[in-house]
N, C-alpha and C positions, 0 to 999 in steps of 0.2 A: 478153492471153494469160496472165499470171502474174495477173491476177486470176481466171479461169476455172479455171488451176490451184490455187490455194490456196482455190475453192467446191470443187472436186472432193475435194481431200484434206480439208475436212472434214465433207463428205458423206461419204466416205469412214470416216472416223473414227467419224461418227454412227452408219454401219450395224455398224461392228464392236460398238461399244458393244453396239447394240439386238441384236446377235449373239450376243455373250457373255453376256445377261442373259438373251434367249430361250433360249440354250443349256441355261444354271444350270438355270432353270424348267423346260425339259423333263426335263434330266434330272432332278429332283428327283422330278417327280410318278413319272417311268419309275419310283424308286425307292421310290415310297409305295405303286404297286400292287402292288408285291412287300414290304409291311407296314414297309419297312427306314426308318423316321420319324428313327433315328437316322445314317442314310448320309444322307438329304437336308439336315438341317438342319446337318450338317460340308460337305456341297457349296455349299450357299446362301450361308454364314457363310464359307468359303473365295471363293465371288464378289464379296461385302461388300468383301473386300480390295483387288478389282480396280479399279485408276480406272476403266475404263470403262465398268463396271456402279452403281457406287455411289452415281449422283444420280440410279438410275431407282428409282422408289417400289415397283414391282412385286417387285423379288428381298426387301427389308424385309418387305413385306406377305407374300408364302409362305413365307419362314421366321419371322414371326409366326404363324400358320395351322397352321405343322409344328409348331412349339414350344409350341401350344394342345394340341396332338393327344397331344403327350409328357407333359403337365401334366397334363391332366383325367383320365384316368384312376388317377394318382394320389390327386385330390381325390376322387372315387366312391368309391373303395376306404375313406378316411378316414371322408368319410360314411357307409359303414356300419360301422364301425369295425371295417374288418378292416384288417390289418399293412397300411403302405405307404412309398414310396423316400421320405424328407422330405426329401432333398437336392433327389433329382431335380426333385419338385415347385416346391418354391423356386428353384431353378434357372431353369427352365423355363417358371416362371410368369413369373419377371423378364422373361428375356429374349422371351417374348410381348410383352408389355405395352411392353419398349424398344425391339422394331422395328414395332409396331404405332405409336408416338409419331413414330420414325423415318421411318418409310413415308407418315406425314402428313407429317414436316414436308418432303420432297423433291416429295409430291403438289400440296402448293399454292405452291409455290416458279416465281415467274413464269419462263416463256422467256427465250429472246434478244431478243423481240422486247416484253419484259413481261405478258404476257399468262400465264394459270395454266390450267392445261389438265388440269384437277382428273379424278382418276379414281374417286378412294375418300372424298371430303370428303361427297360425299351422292347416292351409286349409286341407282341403281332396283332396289326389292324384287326377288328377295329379298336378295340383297346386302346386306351392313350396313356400313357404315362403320369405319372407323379408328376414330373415336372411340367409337361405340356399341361396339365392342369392347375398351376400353378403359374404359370408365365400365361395361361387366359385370364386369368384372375388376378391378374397385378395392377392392372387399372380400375380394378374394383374397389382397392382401398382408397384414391383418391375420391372416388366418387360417397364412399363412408365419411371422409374427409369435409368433403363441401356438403353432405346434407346434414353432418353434427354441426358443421358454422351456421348453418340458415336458422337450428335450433336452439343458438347462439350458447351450445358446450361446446367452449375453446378449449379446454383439456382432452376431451375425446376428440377433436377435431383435429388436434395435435398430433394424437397417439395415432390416427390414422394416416395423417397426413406422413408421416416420420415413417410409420410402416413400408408406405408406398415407396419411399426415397429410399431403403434400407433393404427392403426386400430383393433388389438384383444381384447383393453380395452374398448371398444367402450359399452355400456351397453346393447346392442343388443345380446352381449355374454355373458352368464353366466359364473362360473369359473373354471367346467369342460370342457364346450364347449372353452372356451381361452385357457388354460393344451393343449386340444386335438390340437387346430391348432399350437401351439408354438412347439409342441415336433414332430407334423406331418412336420412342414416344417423348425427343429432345422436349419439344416445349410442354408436354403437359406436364414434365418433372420441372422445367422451369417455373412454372404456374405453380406447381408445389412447394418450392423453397420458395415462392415469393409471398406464398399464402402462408406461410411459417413465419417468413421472417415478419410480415405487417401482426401476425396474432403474438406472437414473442414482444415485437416493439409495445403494442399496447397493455400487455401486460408486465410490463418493465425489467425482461429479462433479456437484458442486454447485451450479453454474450451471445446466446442463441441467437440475438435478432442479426447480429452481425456475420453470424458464421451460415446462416441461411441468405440475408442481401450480398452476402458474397459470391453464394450460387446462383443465387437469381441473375447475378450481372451476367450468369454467363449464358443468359436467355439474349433476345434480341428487343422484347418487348419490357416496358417497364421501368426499364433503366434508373429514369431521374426519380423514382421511389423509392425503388431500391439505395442507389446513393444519398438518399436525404436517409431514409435508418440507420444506415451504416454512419453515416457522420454525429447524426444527433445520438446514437447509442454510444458513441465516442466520449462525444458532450457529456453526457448524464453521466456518465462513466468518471467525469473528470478529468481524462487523457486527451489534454490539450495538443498535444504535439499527433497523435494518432488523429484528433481531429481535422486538424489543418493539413495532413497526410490524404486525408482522406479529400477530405473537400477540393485539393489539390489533383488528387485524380479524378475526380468528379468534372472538374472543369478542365481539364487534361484529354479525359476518354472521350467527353462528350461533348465539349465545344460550348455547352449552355452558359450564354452571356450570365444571367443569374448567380451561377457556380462561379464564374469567375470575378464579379462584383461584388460577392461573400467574399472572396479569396483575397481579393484586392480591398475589403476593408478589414479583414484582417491583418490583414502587412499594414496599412493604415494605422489601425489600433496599434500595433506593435512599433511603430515607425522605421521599421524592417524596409528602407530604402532596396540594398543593396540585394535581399532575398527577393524583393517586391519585383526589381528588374531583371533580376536572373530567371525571375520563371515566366516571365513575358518575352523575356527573349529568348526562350526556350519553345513557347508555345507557337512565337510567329515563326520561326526556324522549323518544327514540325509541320505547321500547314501554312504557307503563303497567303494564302487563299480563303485561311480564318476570317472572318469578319471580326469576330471577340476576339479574339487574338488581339490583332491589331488594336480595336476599341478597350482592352484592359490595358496594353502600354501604352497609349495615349493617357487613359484616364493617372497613371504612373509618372508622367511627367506633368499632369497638369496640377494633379493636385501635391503629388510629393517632393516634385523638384522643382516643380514653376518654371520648368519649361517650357515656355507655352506656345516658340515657334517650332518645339518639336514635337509636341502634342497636337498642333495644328499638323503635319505630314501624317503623323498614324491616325486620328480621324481621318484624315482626305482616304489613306487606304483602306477605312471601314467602312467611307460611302462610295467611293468607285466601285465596290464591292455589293452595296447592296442602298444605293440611293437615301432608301425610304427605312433606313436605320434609327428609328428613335433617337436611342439614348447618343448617339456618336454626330449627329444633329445637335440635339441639345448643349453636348459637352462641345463641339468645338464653337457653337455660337459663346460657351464661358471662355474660352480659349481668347477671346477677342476681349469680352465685359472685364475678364478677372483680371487680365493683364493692363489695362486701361487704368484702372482704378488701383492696381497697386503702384503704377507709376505714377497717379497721381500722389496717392499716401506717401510716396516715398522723397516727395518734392524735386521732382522733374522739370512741374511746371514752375514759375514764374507766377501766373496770372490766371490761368484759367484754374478753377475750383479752389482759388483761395480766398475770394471775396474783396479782394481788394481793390480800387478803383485807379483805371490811369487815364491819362490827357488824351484826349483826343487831337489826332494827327500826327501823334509823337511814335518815337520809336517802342515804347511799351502797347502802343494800339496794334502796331504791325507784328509782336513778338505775340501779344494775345491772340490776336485772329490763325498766326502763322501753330501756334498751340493747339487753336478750338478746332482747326483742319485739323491736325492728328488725333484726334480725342474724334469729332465725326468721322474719320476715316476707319476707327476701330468700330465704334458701334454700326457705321458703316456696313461694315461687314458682316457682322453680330447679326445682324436685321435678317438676311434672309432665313439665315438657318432654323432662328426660332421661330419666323412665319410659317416654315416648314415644318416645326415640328407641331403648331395651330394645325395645319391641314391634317396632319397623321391624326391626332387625338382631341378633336373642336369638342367635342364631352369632355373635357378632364383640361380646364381652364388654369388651374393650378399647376400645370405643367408649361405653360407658358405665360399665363397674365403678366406675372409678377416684373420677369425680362423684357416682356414686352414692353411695357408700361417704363420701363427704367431706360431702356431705346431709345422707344419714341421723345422720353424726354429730354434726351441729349440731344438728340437730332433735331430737337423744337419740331414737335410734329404734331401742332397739338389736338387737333380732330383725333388722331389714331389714340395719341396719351386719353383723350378723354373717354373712349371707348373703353380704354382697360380699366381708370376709375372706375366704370362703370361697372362693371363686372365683378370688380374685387370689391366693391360695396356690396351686390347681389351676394359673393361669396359669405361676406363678414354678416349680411342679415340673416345668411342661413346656419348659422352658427349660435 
């Protein structure tokens, strides 16, 4: 008898539940023929609350459905770009997509008796499933994402943007179904971590910015942004050694002469000779064919070991390479000046650059002039590359007056010296 009675009371129980849940349901739709999407989805979302409604899939699933209805007409409107609610939207669209998640996971949640008595995991046309509505609506949060940035809420912008990124692991997708959406919309998820990672960098959360420019790299577009967050979140961080890790692959992955003359004054600053060449002669070993490459070990012998006839070969292999190279222009015309002038500091000469006067006819006139020949023979040479690198950049006089002018004057050349006076007085009046 008292087992009959306790089948009865939860038979009992059961039908209330399945009561209060049909009830919710009727009247919500009662309330959608009368256009009122905002009365149902407060009645649905009010049944939510009820235990005895709340592990049936069905009330989740029509206030998903209602909260589609209140969404999309917002997104129409965007797309044509007329005015629309971007609350509402984002609102609306969330909570779609949360009780659409919801509504599956109650729908395939076994009986009492273990058994799954699926209603929405894979209906018969036309009907679409919980997840097919959900995997339509997964590019929706990026787009919640970029209209909270335009409204300049970098916290909801966040939260949407992170949704988007997160939502394929969600267990409503399998791991072929996640593969398919990850590769179907690769870049616009790249687009997302890299719009994470610039709103994290600017609000100084440096972890995230670096754990999102780390996804971003694995987009095709963007790159040298990404690497600059990722190295300066390093920086502000303190971790010197992860910095220069970093910037190291930055100039490593991506060739950017820039990256790698950061890199290279950093061994500078460190006077890290021995690191300095090891990863130049790593980088020209990986591509031959580098231009920077080659123009970072150049710049490695010229400035940190004065080696300056072998500074002069890896320049030659930066402009064979690409003629009209600026900086590998500039640095091998120093290749000629700096080594000139430290052999004379170092007293080489005899005569030339120290002022001193000798006999004419004498063997000291023939030891001077046979001097002033190797001292012209350097600037000599010096001369073309930085007329070259006049022709690249004749705006930005500062990049060559200075050499020029210090040429010309060794070569007695004095029309041309007096033209760069000229300049670097225009320079100094504009100052």
């Amino acid at each position: 008898m008292r087992k009959t009675l306790c089948t009865m009371a939860l038979a009992l129980t059961g039908c209330l539940a399945i009561n209060a849940q049909n009830n919710a349901i009727f009247k919500a739709d009662e309330l959608l023929t009368k256009n009122d999407v905002n009365g149902a989805i407060t009645l649905l979302e009010s049944a939510m609350e009820n235990p005895k409604t709340t592990k049936f899939a069905d009330v989740y699933r029509k206030a998903a459905e209602v909260s589609t209805q209140i969404f999309l007409p917002e997104l129409q409107m965007a797309a044509q770009n007329m005015p629309f609610d971007t609350v509402r939207f984002c609102t609306y669209l969330d909570k779609s997509i949360s009780y659409f998640l919801k509504s599956h996971e109650y729908d395939v949640t076994p009986d009492a008796k273990g058994k799954v008595k699926s209603k929405y995991d894979a209906p018969k046309p036309p009907m679409k499933s919980n997840r097919e509505y959900v995997m339509m609506f997964i590019d929706y949060y990026f787009h919640a994402g970029y209209f909270q940035s335009l409204m300049g809420n970098t916290d909801e912008s966040v939260k949407y943007f992170e949704k988007f990124m997160q939502l394929p692991q969600n267990p409503i997708f399998n791991d072929a179904q996640r593969d398919t959406i990850y590769q179907a919309n690769k870049k616009v998820y790249m687009q997302a971590a890299q719009n994470l990672a610039r709103i994290h960098y600017t609000n100084k959360n440096w972890g995230k910015a670096i754990e999102y420019a780390n996804m971003g790299l694995k987009g095709d577009d963007n790159k040298r942004d990404m690497y600059i967050i990722k190295m300066n979140s390093f920086k502000e961080q303190g971790d010197s050694i992860a910095y220069k890790n970093a910037l190291k692959e930055a100039a490593f992955e991506s060739g950017d002469p820039i990256f790698m003359q950061n890199l290279l004054y950093t061994y500078m600053t460190e006077e890290n000779v021995t690191e300095a060449e090891a990863v130049a002669n790593e980088f020209v070993s990986k591509d031959p064919n580098n231009k920077s490459a080659w123009y970072m070990k150049g710049c490695i012998y010229l400035n940190m070991k004065k080696d300056y006839a072998a500074a002069r070969e890896c320049f030659q292999k930066a402009l064979d390479l690409d003629p009209d190279f600026l900086e590998a222009n500039t640095n091998m015309a120093y290749t000629y000046t700096n080594e000139i002038v430290e052999r004379k500091q170092n007293g080489e000469f005899k005569w030339v650059g120290t002022g001193k006067n000798y006999v004419k006819g004498s063997k000291d006139e023939q030891l001077y002039k046979k001097e002033l020949a190797i001292v012209h023979d350097f600037y000599g040479k010096a001369l073309p590359y930085m007329q070259k690198v006049r022709s690249l950049v004749p705006d930005q006089p500062k990049e060559w007056v200075y050499v020029l002018q210090m040429i010309y004057e060794n070569l007695n050349m004095k029309t041309e010296k007096a033209e760069m006076d000229a300049i670097i007085k225009q320079i100094q009046q504009q100052h």
